[in-house]
DSSP file (Angstrom, degrees, kcal/mol; ACC not computed):
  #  RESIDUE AA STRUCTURE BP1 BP2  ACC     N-H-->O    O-->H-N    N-H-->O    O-->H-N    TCO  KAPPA ALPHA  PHI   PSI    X-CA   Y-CA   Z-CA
    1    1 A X              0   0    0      0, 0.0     2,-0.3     0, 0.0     0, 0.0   0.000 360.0 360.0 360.0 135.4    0.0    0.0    0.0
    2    2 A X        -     0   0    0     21,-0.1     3,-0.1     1,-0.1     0, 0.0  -0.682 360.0-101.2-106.0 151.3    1.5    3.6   -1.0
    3    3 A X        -     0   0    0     -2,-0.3     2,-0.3     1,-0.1    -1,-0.1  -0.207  42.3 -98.5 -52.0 152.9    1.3    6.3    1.2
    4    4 A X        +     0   0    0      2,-0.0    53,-0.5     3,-0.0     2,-0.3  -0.722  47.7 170.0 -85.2 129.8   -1.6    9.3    0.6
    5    5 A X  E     -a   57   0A   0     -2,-0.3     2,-1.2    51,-0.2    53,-0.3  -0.992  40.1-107.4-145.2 153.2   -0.4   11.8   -0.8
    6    6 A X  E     -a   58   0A   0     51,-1.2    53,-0.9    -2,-0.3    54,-0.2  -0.603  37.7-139.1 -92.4 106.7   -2.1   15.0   -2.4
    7    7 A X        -     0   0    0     -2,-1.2    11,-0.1     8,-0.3    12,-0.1   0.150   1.5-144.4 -59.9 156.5   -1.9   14.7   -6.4
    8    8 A X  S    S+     0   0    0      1,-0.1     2,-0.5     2,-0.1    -1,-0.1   0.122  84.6  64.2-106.0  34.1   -1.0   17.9   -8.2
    9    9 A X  S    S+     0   0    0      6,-0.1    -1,-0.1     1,-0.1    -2,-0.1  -0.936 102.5  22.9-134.9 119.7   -3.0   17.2  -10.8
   10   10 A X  S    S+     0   0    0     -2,-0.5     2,-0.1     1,-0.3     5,-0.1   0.511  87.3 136.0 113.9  -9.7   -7.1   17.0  -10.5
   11   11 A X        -     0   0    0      1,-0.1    -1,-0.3    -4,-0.1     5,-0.0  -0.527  35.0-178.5 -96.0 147.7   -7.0   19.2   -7.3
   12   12 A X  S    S-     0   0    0     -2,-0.1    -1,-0.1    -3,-0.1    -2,-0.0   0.633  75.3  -7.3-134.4  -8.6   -9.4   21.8   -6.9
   13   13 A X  S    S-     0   0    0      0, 0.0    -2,-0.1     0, 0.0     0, 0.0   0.425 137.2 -26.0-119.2 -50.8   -8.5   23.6   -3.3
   14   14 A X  S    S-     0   0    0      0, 0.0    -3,-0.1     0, 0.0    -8,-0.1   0.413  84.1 -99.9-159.4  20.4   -6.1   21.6   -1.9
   15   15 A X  S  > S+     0   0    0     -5,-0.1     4,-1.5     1,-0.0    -8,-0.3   0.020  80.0 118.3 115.6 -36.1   -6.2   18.0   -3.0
   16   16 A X  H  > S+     0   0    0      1,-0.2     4,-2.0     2,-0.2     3,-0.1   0.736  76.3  45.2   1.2 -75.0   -7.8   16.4   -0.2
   17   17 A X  H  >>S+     0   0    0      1,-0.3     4,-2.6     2,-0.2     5,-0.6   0.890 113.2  49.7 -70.3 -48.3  -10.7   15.1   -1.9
   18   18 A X  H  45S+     0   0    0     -3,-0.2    -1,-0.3     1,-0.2     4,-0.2   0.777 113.4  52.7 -69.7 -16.3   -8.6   13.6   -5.1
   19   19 A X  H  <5S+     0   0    0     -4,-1.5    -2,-0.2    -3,-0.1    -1,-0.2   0.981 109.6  40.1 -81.2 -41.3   -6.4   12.0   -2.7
   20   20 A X  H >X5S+     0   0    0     -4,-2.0     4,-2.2     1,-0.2     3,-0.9   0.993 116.0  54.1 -77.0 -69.2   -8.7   10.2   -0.5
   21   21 A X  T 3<>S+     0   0    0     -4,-2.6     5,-1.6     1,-0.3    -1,-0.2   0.904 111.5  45.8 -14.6 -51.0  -10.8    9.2   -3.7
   22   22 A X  T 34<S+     0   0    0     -5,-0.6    -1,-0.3    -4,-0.2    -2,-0.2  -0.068 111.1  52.1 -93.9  41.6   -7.6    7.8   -5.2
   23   23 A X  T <45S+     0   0    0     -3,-0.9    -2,-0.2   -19,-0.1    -3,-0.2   0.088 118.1  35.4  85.4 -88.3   -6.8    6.1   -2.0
   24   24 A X  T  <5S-     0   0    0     -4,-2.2    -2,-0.2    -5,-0.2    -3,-0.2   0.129 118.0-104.5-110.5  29.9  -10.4    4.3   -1.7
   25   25 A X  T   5S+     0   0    0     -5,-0.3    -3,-0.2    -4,-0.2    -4,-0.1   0.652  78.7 124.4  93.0   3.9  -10.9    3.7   -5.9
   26   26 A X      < -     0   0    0     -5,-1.6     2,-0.4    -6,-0.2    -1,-0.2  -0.324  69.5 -92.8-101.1-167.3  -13.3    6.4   -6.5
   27   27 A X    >>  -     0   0    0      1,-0.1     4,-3.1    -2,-0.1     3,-1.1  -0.871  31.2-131.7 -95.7 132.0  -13.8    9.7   -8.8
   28   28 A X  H 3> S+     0   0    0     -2,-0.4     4,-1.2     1,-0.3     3,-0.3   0.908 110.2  55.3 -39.2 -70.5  -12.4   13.0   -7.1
   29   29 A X  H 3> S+     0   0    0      1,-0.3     4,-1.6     2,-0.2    -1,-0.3   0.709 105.3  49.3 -90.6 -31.5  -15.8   14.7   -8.1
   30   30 A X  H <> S+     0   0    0     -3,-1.1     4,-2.5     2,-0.2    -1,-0.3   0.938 112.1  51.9 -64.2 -44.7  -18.1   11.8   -6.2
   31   31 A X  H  X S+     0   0    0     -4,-3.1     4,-4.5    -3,-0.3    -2,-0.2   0.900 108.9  51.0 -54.9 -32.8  -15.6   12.4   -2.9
   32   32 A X  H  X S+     0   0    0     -4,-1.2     4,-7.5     2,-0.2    -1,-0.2   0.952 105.5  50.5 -37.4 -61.3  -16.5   16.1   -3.4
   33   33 A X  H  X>S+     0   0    0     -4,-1.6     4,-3.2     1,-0.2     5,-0.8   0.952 112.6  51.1 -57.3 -55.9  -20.4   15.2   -3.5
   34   34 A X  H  X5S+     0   0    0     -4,-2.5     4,-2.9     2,-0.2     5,-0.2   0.989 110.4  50.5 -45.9 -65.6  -19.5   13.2    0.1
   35   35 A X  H  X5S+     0   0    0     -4,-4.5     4,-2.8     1,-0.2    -2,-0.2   0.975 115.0  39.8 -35.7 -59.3  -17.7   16.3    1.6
   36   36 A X  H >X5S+     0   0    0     -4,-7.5     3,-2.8     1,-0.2     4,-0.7   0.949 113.9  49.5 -65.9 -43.2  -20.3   18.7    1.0
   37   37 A X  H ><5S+     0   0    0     -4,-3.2     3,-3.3     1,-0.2    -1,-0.2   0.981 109.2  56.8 -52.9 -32.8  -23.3   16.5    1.8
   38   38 A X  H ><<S+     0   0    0     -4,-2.9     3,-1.0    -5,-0.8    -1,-0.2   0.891  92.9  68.0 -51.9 -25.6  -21.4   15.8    5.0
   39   39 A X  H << S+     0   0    0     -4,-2.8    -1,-0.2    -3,-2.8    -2,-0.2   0.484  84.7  73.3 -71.9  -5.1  -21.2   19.6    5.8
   40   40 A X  T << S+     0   0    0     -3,-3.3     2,-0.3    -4,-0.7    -1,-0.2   0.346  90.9  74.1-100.8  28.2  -25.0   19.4    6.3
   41   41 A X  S <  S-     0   0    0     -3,-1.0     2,-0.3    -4,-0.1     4,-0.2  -0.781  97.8-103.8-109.8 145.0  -24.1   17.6    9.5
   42   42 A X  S    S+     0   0    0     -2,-0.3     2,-0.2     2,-0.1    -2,-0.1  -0.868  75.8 107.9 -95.7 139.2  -22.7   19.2   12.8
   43   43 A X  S    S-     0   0    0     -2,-0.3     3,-0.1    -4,-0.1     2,-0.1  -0.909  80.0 -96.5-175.2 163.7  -19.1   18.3   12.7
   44   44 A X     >  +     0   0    0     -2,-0.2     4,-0.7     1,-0.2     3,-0.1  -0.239  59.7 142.3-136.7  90.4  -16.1   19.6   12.2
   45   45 A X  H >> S+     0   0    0      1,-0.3     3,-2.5     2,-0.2     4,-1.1   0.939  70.6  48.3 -69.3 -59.2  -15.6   18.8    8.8
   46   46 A X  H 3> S+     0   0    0      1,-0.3     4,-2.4     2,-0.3    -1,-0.3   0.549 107.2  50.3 -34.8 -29.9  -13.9   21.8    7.8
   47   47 A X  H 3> S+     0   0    0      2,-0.2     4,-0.8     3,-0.1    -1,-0.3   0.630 113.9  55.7 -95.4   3.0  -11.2   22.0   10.6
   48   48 A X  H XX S+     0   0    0     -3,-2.5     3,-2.0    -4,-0.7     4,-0.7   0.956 106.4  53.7 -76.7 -57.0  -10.7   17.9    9.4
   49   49 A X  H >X S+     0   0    0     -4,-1.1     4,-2.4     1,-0.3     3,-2.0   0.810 106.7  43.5 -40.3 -58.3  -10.2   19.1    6.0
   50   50 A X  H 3< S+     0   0    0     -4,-2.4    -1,-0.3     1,-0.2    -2,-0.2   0.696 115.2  49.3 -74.6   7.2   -7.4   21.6    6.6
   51   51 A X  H << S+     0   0    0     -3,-2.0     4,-0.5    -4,-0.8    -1,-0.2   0.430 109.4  55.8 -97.0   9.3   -5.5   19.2    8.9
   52   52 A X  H <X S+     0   0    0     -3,-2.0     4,-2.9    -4,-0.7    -2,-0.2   0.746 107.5  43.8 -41.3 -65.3   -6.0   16.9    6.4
   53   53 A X  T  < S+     0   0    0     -4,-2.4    -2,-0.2    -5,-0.3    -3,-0.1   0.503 115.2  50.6 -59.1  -4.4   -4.4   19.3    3.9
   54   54 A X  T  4 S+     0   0    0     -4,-0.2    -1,-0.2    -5,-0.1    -3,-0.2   0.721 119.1  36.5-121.8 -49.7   -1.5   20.1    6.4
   55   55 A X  T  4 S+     0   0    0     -4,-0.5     2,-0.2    -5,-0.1    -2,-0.2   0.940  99.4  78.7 -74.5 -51.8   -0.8   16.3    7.1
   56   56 A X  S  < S-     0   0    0     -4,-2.9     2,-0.4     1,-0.1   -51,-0.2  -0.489  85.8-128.4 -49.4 102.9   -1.3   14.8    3.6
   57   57 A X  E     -a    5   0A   0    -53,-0.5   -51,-1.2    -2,-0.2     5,-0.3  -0.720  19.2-108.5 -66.7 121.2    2.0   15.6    1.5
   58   58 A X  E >>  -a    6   0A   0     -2,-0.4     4,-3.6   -53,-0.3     3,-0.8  -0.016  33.0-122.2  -9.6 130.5    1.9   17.2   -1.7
   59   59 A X  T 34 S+     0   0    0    -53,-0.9     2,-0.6     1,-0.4     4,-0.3   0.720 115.4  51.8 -86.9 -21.5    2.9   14.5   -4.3
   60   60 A X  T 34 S+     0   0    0    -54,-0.2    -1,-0.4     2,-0.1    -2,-0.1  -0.524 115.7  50.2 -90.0  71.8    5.8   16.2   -5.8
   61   61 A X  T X4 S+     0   0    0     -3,-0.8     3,-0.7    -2,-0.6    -2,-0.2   0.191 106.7  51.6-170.1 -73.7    6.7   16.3   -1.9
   62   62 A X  T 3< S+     0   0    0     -4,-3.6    -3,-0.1    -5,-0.3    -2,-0.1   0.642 103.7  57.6 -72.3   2.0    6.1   12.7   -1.2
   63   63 A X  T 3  S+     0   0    0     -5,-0.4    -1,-0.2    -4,-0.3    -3,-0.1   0.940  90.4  83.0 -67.6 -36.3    8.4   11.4   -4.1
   64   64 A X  S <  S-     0   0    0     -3,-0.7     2,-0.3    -5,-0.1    -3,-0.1  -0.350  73.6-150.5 -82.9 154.9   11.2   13.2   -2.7
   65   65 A X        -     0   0    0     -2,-0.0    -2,-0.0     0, 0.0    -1,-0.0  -0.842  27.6-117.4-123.5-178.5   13.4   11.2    0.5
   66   66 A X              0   0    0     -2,-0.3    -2,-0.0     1,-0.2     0, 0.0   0.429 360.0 360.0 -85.2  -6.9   15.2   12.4    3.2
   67   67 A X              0   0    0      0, 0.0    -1,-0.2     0, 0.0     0, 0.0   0.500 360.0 360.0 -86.0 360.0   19.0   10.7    1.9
């Protein structure tokens, strides 16, 4: 299994959604449709998302190693 990471290609705020789509096999734009309905729930979907975005490495990011 490869690590999540946030593609730079497909992303439309800050990648989230296409990673976790691509991740669990789905289309970026159905994970969209999940987020928002889910924001018609009390949550705190929004502060998940950006510590999503914060944790989640940038894919020309994760490529790179530490040697």
């Amino acid at each position: 299994m490869t690590a999540i990471s946030r593609p730079t290609d497909g992303r439309m705020i800050g990648g989230v959604c296409a990673a976790l789509a691509r991740r669990f096999g789905t289309s970026a734009t159905t994970m969209r449709v999940i987020f928002l309905l889910s924001c018609l729930l009390p949550g705190p979907q929004f502060l998940l998302y950006i510590a999503l975005w914060i944790l989640f490495p940038s894919e020309h990011k994760a490529g790179r190693t530490a040697w």
